[in-house]
C-alpha positions in Angstrom: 0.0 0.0 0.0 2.6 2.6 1.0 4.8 1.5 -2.4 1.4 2.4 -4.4 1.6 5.8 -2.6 4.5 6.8 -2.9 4.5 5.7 -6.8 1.1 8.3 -7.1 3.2 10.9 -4.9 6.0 10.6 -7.7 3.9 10.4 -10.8 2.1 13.8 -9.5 5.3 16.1 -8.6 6.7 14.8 -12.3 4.0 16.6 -14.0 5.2 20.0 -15.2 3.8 23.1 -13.3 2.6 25.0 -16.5 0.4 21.6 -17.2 -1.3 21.5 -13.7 -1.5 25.0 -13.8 -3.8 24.7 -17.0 -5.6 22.1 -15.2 -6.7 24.4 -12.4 -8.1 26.7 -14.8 -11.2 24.6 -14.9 -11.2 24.7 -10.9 -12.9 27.0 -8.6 -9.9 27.8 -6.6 -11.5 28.3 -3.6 -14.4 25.9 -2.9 -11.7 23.3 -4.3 -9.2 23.7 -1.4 -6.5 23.5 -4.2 -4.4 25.9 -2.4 -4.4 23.5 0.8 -3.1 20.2 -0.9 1.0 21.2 -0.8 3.0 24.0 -1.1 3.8 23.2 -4.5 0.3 23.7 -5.8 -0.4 26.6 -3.6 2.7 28.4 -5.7 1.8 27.3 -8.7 -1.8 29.1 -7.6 0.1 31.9 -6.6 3.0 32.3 -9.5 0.8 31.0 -12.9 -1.0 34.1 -13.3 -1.0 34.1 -17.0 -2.5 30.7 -17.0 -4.9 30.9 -14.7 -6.2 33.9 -13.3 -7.2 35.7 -16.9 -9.9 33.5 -16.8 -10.6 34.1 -13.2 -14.0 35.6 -12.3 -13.2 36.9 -8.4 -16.6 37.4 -7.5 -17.5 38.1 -3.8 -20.4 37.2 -1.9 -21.7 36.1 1.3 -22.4 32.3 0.4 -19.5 30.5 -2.1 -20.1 30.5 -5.6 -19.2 27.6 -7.5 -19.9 26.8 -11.6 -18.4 23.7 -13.5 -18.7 26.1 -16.5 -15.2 24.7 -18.5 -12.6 27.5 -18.8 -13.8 29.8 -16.4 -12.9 29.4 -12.7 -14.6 31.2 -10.3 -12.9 32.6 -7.2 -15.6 32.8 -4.5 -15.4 34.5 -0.7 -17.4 34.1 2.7 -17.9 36.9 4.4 -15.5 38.3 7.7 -17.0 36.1 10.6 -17.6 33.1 7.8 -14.8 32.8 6.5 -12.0 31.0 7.9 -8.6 32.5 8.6 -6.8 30.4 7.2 -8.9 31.3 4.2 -9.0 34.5 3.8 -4.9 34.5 4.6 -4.3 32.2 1.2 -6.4 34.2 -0.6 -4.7 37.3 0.1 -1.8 35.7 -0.7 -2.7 34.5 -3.8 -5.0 37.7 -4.7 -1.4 39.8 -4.0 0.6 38.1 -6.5 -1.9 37.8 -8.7 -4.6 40.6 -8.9 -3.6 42.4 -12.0 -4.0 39.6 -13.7 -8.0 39.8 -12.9 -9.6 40.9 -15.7 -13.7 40.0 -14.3 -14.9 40.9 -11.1 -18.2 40.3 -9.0 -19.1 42.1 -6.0 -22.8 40.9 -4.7 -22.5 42.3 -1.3 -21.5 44.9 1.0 -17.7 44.5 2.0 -16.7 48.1 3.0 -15.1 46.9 6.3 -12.4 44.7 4.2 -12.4 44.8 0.6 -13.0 48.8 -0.1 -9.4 48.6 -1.9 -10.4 45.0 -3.7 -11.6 46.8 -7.1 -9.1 49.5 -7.4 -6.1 47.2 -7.1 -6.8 45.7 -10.4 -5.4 47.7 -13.2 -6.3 46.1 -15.7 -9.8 44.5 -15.0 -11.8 44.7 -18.3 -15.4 43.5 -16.4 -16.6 44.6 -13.2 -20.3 44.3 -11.6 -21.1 46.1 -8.2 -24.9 45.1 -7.2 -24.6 47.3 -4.1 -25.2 51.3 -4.4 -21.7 53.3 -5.2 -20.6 56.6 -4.1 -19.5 59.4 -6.5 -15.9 59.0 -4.9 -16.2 54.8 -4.9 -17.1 56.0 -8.8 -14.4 58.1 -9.3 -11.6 55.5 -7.9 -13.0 53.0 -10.9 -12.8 55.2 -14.0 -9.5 56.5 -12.4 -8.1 53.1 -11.6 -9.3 50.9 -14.5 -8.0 52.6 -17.9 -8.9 48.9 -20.0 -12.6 48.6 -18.5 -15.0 47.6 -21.5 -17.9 45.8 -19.6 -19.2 47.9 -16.0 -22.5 47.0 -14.0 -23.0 49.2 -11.1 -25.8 50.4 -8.9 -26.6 54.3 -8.7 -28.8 54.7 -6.4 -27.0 57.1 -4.4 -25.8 59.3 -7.0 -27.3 63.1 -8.5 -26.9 63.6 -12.0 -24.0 66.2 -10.6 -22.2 63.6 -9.4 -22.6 61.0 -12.2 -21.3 64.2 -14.4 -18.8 64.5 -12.6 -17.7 61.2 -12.2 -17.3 61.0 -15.8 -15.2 63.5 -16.7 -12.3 60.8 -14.6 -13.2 58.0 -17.4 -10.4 57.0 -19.8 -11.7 53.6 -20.4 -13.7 53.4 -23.8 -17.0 51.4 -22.4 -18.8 49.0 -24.7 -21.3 47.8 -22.4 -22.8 49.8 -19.4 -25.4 48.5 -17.3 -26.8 51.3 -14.6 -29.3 50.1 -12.3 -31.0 51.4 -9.1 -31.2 47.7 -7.6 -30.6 47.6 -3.8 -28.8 44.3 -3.2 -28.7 41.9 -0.1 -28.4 38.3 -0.4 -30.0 37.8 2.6 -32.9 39.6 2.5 -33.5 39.9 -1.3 -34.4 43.7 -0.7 -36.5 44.4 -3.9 -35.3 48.0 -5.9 -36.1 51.1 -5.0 -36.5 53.8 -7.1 -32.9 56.2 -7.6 -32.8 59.6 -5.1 -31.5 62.2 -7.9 -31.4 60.8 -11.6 -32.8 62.6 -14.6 -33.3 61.4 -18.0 -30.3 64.2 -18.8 -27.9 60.9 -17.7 -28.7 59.3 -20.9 -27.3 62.8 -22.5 -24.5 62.6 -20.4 -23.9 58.6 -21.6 -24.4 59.5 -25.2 -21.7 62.1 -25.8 -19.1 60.0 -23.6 -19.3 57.1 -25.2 -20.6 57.7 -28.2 -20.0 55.0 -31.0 -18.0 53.0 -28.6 -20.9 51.5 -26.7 -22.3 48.1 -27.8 -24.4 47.9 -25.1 -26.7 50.3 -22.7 -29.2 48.7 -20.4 -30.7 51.0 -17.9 -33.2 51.1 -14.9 -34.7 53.9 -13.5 -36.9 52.0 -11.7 -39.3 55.0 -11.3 -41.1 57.0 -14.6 -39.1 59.8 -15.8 -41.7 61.8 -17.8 -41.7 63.4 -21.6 -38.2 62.2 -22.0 -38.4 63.0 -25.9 -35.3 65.0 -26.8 -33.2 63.2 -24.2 -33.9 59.5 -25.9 -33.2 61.7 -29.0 -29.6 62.0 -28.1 -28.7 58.0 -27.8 -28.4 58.6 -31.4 -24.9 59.5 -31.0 -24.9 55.4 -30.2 -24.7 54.6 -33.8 -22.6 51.2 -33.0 -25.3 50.0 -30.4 -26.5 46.5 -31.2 -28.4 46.1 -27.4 -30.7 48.7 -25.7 -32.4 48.2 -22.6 -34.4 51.1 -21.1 -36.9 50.7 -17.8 -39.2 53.6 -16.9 -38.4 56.2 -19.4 -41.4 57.5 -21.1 -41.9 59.2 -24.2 -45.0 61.3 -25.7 -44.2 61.2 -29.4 -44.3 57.8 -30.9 -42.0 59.4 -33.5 -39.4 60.0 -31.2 -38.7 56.3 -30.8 -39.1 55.2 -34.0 -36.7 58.2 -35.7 -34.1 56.4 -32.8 -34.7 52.9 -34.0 -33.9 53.8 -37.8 -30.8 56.0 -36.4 -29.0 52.8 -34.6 -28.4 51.0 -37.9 -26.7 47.7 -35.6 -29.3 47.8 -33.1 -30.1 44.0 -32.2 -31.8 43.6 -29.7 -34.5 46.2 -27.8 -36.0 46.5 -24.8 -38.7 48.5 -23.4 -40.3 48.8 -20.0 -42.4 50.2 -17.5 -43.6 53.3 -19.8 -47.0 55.8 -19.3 -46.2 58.2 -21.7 -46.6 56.6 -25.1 -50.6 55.7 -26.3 -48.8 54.3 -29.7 -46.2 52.0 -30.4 -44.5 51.6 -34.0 -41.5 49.6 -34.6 -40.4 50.7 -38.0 -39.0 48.5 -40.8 -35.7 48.2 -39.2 -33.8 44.9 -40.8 -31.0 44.5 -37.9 -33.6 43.9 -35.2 -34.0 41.0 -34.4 -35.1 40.6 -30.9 -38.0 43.1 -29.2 -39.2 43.2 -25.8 -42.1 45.1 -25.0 -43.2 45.1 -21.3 -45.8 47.7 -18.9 -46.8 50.1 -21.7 -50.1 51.2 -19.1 -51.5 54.0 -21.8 -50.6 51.9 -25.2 -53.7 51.3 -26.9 -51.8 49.8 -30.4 -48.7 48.8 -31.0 -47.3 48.0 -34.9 -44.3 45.9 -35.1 -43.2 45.6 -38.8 -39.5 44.8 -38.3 -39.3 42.2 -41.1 -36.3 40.2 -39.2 -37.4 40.1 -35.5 -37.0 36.3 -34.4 -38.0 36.9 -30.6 -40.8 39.2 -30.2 -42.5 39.3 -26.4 -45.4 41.2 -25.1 -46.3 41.8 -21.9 -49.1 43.6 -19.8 -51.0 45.8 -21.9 -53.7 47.3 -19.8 -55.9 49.0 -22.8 -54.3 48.0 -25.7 -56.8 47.9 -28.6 -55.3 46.5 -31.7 -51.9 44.6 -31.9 -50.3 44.6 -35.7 -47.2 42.2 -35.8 -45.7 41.8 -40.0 -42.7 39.8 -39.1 -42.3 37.2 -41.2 -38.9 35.5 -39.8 -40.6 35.2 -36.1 -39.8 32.2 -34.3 -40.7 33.0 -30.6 -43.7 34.1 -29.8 -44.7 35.0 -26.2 -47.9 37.5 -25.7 -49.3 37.6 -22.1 -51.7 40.1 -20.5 -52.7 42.1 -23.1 -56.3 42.6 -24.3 -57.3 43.4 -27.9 -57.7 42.2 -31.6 -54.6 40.9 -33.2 -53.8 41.5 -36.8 -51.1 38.9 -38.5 -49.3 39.8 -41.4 -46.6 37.3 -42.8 -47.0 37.3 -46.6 -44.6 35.0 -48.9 -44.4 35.6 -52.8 -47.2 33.5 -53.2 -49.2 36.0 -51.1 -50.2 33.6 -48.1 -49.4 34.1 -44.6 -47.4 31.7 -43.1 -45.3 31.8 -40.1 -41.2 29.8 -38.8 -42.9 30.3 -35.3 -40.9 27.2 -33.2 -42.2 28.3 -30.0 -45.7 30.2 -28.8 -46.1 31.3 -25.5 -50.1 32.9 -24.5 -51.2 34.2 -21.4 -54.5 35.7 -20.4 -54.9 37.0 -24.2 -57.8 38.4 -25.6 -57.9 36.3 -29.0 -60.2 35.7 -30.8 -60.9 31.5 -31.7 -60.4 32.4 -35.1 -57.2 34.4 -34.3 -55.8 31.5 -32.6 -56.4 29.2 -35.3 -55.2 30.9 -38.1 -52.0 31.4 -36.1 -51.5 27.8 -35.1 -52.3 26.8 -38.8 -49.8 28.8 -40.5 -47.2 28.1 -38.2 -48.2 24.1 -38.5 -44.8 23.1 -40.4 -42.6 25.0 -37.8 -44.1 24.9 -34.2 -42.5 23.2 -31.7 -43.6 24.1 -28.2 -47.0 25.7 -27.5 -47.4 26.8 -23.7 -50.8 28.5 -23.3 -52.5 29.6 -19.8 -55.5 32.0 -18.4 -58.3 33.5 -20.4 -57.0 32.2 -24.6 -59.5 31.5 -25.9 -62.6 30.2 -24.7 -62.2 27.0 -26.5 -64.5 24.2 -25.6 -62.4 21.4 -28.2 -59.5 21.8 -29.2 -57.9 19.3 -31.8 -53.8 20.4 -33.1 -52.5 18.3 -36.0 -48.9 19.8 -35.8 -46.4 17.6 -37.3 -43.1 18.9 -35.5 -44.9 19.6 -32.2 -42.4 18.6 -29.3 -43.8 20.5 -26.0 -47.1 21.3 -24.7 -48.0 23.1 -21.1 -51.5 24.0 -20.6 -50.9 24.8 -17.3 -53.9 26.8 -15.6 -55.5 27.2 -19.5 -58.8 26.6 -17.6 -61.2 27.1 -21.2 -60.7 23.7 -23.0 -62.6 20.3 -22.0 -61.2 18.2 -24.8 -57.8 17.9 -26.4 -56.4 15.4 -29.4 -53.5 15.6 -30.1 -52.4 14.5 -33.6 -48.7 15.6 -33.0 -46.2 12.6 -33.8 -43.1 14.0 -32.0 -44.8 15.1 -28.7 -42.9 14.4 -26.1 -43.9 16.3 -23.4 -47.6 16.7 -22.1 -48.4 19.3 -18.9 -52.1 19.9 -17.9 -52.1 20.9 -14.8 -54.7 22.8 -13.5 -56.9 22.7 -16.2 -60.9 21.1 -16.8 -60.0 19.0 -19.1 -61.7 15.9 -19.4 -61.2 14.0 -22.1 -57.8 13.7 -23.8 -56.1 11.7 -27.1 -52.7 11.7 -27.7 -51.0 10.5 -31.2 -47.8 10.6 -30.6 -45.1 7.8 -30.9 -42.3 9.8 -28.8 -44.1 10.7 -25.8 -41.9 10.9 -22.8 -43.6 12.2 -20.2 -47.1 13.4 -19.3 -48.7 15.1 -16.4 -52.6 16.2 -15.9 -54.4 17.3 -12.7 -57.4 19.0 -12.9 -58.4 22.0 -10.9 -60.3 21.5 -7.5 
């Protein structure tokens, strides 16, 4: 037994350092006590930099944080009064040797008390997220600090649009993806947002003539309306390069106003609008980048037009009063409309002049449709459709018999209309009808894997 040992002990300490340094880039260097094997692989933690901690995320939190994501190792911290000593005294060793090699960093907590320095010690970090609220001097230290930062995610909540201002003028870095949010984040309470003290809708002013054509990305959250915001969402037209826009309680008067920004941002890829009570009319123009659009909360919108010929992913969300919804997209593959009350117009037309829909996934809940509506929609998306999740009010349909050829997934969960279901659908595979009245179901389906149904009490 001991000559088996001592063989194992031999073959280990013959493998090169650089080659077990490349093997602890798939390790979490923390919640695998690596560092407490030997001394030998607690220097080769603390000397292979190049190797390993480039792909190090140091994220910090108050529970560890572990991911067996390949290629990205995740260095994860308890914290003061969790942690062990003899933790936290290897990883400041290691994080001393090592920290301007971090180029991502995670901080989900409040650690004033010991890491206040942790961020601004590493030059060249190129991704940093801070989920709790920053000062304007915290603020200044990062754009001061961290001339290579592409990628920043921090919470504002504390800051005036004075200080944000300011706080700019110390950035060298040439941003390509900001998030600002106004989050207020504790992992053990899971404190919901509140809304920011001082923030204007000048910030986005102040964003767009920074950054200009270097930002890829914007997502912001006021979490609170900012009102006839016109002429500053005019200005994010200095953003010609943006391919992802997020924007969350911003309202607007002039439906004109968003859709002259649409057809400005030429890249623009993805778009996302929330929480607004300032627009009664929605119209996404023939814009042939988009290709993803969230709409979500639009309280006053009573129609909304979506004619972007190349959106794949279109959602819809909690319209209050909407009247009419017009959707001419004729690449759409997902589908998802839930809470919103009106007549639905479908335009898809091919050369032959019939509408047809790639829809692989359709997602419905407490929708206003019509029977006819529905129909139409699930026939000319017959060849395509793939998953069909339906719940609440759509339609009231007493029988309801699909013939869909390439049907995989069905979830009827709480779709409380429909008594009887066949289902002529020879790739089904999964079946969910919870919470529903049905009585009386056929399935076709040679691939059926699993099948659930419970009816309501």
């Amino acid at each position: 037994m001991e000559q088996n040992s001592t063989e194992s002990q031999c073959i280990i300490n013959s493998i090169p350092n650089e080659l077990i340094a490349q093997i602890f880039v798939f390790c979490d260097p923390f919640s695998t006590p690596i560092a407490f094997v030997c001394h030998k692989w607690c220097d080769i933690l603390k000397y292979n930099s190049g190797a390993i901690w480039k792909s190090v995320r140091l994220e910090v939190s108050l529970t560890p944080f572990t991911t067996s994501i390949p290629h990205h190792s995740f260095l994860s911290l308890l914290k003061s009064g969790m942690m062990k000593n003899t933790d936290e005294l290897v990883f400041r060793n290691i994080y001393e040797s090592n920290k301007e090699a971090i180029r991502d960093m995670t901080l989900q907590s409040f650690f004033k008390e010991i890491f206040t320095e942790l961020p601004y010690q590493c030059k060249n970090l190129s991704k940093l997220k801070i989920f709790f609220p920053v000062t304007k001097v915290e603020l200044i230290h990062i754009f001061e600090s961290m001339p290579h930062l592409k990628n920043l995610c921090i919470n504002i909540h504390f800051l005036e649009d004075v200080d944000f201002l300011e706080a700019l003028g110390f950035c060298s870095a040439k941003l390509r993806r900001l998030t600002l949010g106004s989050m207020r984040w504790d992992i053990t309470t899971q404190s919901e947002r509140s809304p920011l003290q001082g923030i204007s809708p000048f910030l986005l002013t102040h964003i767009a003539e920074k950054f200009g054509t270097d930002l890829l990305e914007l997502n912001i959250d006021f979490s609170k309306n900012l009102n006839s915001c016109d002429r500053y969402l005019s200005t994010l037209s200095l953003c010609e390069n943006l391919e992802i826009l997020r924007l969350e309680g911003i309202d607007w008067e002039n439906s004109v106003t968003l859709e002259n920004l649409i057809m400005s941002l030429n890249k623009l890829k993805t778009l996302q609008l929330i929480n607004n009570e300032g627009a009664s009319e929605i119209l996404i123009p023939e814009h042939r980048a988009l290709q993803e659009l969230v709409l979500e909360s639009m309280y006053i919108c009573t129609k909304v037009e979506v004619k972007a010929p190349n959106i794949k992913r279109l959602t819809l969300e909690n319209f209050e009063i909407c009247d009419e919804v017009i959707i001419d997209c004729k690449n759409i593959s997902y589908l998802s409309i839930t809470e919103v009350h009106g007549s639905f117009v479908f335009h898809s037309r091919n050369n032959f002049g019939s509408v047809k829909f790639p829809l692989s996934e359709l997602i419905f809940g407490n929708v206003q449709m019509s029977v006819q509506e529905f129909d139409s929609l699930l026939r000319n998306s017959s060849s395509t459709l793939k998953t069909l999740d339906v719940a609440g009010d759509l339609p009231n349909i007493v029988n309801l018999h699909l013939n869909l050829p390439l049907l995989e997934n069905i979830d009827f969960t709480q779709w409380t209309a429909p008594r009887k279901c066949v289902f002529d659908c020879p790739n089904l595979k999964t079946v969910c009808l919870c919470d529903t009245n049905i009585d009386d179901v056929t399935i076709n389906a040679d691939a059926l894997q699993k099948y659930c149904k419970k009816n309501r009490v």
